[in-house]
C-alpha positions in Angstrom: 26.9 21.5 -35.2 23.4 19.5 -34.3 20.6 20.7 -35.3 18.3 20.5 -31.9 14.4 19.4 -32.2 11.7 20.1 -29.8 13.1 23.0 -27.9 10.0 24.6 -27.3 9.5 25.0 -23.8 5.9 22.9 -23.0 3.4 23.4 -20.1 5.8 21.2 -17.4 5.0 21.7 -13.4 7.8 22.4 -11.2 8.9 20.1 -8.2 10.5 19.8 -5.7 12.0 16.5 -3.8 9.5 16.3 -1.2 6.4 16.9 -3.5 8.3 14.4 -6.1 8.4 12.2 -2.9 5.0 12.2 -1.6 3.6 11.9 -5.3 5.7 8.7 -5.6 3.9 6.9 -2.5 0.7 8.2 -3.4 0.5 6.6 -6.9 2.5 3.8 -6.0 0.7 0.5 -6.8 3.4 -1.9 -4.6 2.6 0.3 -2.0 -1.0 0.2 -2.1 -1.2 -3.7 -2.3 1.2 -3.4 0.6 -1.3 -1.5 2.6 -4.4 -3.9 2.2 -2.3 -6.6 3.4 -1.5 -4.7 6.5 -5.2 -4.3 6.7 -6.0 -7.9 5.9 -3.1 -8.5 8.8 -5.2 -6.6 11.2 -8.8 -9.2 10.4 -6.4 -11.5 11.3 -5.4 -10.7 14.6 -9.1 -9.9 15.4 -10.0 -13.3 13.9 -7.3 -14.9 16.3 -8.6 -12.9 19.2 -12.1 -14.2 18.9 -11.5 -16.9 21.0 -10.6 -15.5 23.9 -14.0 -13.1 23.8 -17.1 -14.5 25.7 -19.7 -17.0 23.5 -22.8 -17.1 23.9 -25.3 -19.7 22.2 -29.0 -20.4 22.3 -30.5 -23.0 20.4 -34.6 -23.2 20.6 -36.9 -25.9 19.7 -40.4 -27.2 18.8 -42.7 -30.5 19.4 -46.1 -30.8 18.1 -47.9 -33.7 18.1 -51.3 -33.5 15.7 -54.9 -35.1 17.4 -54.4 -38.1 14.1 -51.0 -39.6 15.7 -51.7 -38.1 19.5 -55.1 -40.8 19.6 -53.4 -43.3 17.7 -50.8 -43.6 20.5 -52.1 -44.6 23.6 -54.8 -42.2 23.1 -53.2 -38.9 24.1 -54.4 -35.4 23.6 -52.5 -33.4 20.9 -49.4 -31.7 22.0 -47.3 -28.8 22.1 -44.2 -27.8 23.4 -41.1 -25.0 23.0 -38.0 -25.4 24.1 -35.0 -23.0 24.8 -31.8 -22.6 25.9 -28.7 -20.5 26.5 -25.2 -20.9 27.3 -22.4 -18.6 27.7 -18.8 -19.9 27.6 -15.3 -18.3 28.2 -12.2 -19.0 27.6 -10.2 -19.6 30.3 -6.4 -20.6 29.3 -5.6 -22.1 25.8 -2.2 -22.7 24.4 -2.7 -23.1 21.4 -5.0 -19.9 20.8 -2.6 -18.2 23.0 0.2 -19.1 20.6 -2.0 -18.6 17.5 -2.5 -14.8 18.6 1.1 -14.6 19.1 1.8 -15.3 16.1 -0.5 -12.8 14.5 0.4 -10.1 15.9 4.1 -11.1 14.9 3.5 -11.7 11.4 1.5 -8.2 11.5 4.5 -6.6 13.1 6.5 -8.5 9.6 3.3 -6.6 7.1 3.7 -3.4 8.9 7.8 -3.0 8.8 7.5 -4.9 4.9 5.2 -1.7 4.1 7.4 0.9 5.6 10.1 -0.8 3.9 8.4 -0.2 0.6 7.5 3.5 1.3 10.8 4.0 2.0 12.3 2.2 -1.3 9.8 3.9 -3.4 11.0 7.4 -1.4 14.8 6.5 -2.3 14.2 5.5 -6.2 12.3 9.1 -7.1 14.6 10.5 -5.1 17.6 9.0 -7.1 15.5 9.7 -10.5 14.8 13.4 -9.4 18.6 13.9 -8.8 19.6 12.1 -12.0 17.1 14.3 -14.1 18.9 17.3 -12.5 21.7 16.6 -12.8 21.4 15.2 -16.7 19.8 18.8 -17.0 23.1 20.5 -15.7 24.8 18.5 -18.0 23.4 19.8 -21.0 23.4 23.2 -19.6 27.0 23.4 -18.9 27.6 21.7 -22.6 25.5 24.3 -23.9 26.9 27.4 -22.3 30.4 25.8 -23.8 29.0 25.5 -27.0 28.5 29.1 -26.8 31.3 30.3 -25.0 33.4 27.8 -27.9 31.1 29.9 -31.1 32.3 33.2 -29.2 36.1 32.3 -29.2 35.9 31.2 -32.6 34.1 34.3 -33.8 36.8 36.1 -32.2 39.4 34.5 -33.5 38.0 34.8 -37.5 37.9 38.6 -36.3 41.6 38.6 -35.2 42.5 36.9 -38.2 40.3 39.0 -40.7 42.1 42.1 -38.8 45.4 40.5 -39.3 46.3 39.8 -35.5 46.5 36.5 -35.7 47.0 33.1 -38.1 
């Protein structure tokens, strides 16, 4: 005989597989870190597609020439002048930004199939610790149904023998 402690049933939820499944991914950490770097992946493939998008530049500029240095040189009037410009530029063909994209979205396709991988490993491990709490709780249920099916017998068999039945 064992004396048992804390048998008291306390305030437990009940769950399934699937809800012990989707709590796993949600509070996952691995997972999570897994996700930003599938979102970080996605800047990069936007960063490696920049130049292939139209640029555009425009630079401006200034010249003024005060009336002290405009009469000290050749005796000019004072100046003042703006300047501007614009250019626009596209990317025609590069290999090398061609290949750089390529390999972005590649290594994106690597984040997004590492990330699935880890949802998937974190799905099989509660699963595995759901089913081994089960079945560590059928265990103990079928040891404690023969502990009282093995308390019955011998009560029955003090009985017989008090009666005289049996040794």
């Amino acid at each position: 005989d064992a004396e048992l402690l804390h048998l008291e049933q306390t305030a437990t939820r009940r769950l399934g597989l699937g809800e012990v499944a989707r709590e796993a991914i949600q509070v996952n950490l691995d997972l999570a870190a897994t996700e930003l770097s599938v979102a970080g992946g996605a800047e990069e493939i936007r960063k490696a597609r920049a130049p292939f998008l139209p640029q555009l530049g425009i630079s401006t500029g200034t010249q003024l020439v005060d009336a002290d240095r405009a009469t000290m040189s050749f005796g000019q009037l004072p100046q003042f002048g703006i300047r501007g410009s614009a250019t626009v530029r596209q990317l025609i063909y590069s290999e090398q930004a061609r290949a750089n994209l390529d390999i972005q979205r590649h290594l994106q396709l690597s984040r997004e199939q590492q990330y699935e991988q880890t949802r998937l490993d974190i799905v099989l491990a509660a699963s595995t610790t759901y089913l081994n709490v089960l079945r560590a709780k059928t265990f103990d249920r079928v040891a404690r149904d023969n502990l009282m099916l093995t308390r019955s017998h011998l009560e029955h068999a003090r009985t017989r023998a008090e009666l005289g039945v049996a040794r």
